[in-house]
PLY file of the C-alpha trace (Angstrom):
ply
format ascii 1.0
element vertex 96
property float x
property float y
property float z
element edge 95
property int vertex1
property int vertex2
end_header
13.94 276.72 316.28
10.24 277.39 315.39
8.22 279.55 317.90
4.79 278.27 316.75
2.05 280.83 316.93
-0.57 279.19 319.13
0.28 276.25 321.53
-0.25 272.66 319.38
-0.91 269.10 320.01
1.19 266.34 317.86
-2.25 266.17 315.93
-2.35 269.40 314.96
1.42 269.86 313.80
1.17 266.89 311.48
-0.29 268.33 308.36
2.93 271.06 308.80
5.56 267.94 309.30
4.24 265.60 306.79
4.68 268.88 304.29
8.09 269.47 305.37
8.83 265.92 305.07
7.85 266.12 301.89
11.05 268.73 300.98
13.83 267.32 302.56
16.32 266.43 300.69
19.89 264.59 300.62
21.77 267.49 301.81
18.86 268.45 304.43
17.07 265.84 306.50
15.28 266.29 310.13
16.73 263.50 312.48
14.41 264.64 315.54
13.28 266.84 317.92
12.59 268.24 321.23
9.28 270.34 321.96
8.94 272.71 324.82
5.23 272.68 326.02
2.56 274.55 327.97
0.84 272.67 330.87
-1.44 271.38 328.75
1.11 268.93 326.83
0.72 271.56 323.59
3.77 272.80 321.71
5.44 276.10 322.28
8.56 275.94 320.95
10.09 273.45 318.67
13.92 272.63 318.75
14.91 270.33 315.83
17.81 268.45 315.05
18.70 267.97 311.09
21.31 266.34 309.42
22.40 268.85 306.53
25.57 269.98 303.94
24.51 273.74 305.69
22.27 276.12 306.81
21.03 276.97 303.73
19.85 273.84 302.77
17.77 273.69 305.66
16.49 277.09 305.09
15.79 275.75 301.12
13.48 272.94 303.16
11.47 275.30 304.99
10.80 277.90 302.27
8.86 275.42 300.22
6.68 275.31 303.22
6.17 278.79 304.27
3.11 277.88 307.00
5.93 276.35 308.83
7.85 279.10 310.90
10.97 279.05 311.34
13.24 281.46 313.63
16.51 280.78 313.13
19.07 277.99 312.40
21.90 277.59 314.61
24.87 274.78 314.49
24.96 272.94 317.76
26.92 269.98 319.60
25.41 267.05 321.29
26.46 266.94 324.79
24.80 263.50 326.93
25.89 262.40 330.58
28.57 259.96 328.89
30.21 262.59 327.60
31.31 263.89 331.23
31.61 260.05 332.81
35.02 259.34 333.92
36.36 256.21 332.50
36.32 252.85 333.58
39.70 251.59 335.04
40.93 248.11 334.89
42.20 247.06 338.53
45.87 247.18 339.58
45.28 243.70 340.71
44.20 240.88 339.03
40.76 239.52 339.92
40.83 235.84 340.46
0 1
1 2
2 3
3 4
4 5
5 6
6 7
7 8
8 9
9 10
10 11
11 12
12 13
13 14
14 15
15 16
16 17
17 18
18 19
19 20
20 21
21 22
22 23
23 24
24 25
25 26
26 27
27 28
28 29
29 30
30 31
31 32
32 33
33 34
34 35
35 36
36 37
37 38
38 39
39 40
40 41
41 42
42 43
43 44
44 45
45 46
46 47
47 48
48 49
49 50
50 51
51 52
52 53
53 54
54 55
55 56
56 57
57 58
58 59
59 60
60 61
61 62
62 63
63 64
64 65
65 66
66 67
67 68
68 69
69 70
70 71
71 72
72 73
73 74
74 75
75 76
76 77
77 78
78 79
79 80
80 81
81 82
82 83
83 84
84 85
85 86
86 87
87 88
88 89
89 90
90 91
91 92
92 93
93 94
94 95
């Protein structure tokens, strides 16, 4: 998570993710993210999702970019609404 220290617009975050970009590596990658904003659209918070061997290599990403903060790392598990649908039965009786 990085807790950005003034609200941003997508414009002004670019220079910081086109750095980052820059760093990643085969063991760290970003896949996406989620921002949470102010009324104004601007990011406040910024939840991203990585594909990496560890923490650490993210952590090795974000170091050669110190401008970009970072909070903490934490592992997490994708949860979406077909993950709790019940599952389609065939019918007892043929349709004909």
């Amino acid at each position: 998570m990085h807790t950005l220290p003034q609200p941003a617009t997508p414009e002004e975050l670019t220079p910081l993710v086109t750095e980052m970009l820059r760093h990643e590596a085969l063991d760290a990658y970003w896949v996406q993210s989620w921002a949470e904003t102010n009324e104004e659209g601007k990011a406040l918070r910024i939840f991203c999702e990585w594909n990496a061997k560890d923490a650490d290599a993210v952590k090795r990403v974000f170091e050669k970019v110190p401008t970009f903060p970072l909070d903490h790392i934490r592992p997490m598990t994708k949860f979406d609404s077909d993950s709790f649908r019940m599952p389609v039965r065939e019918p007892q009786v043929p349709i004909p």
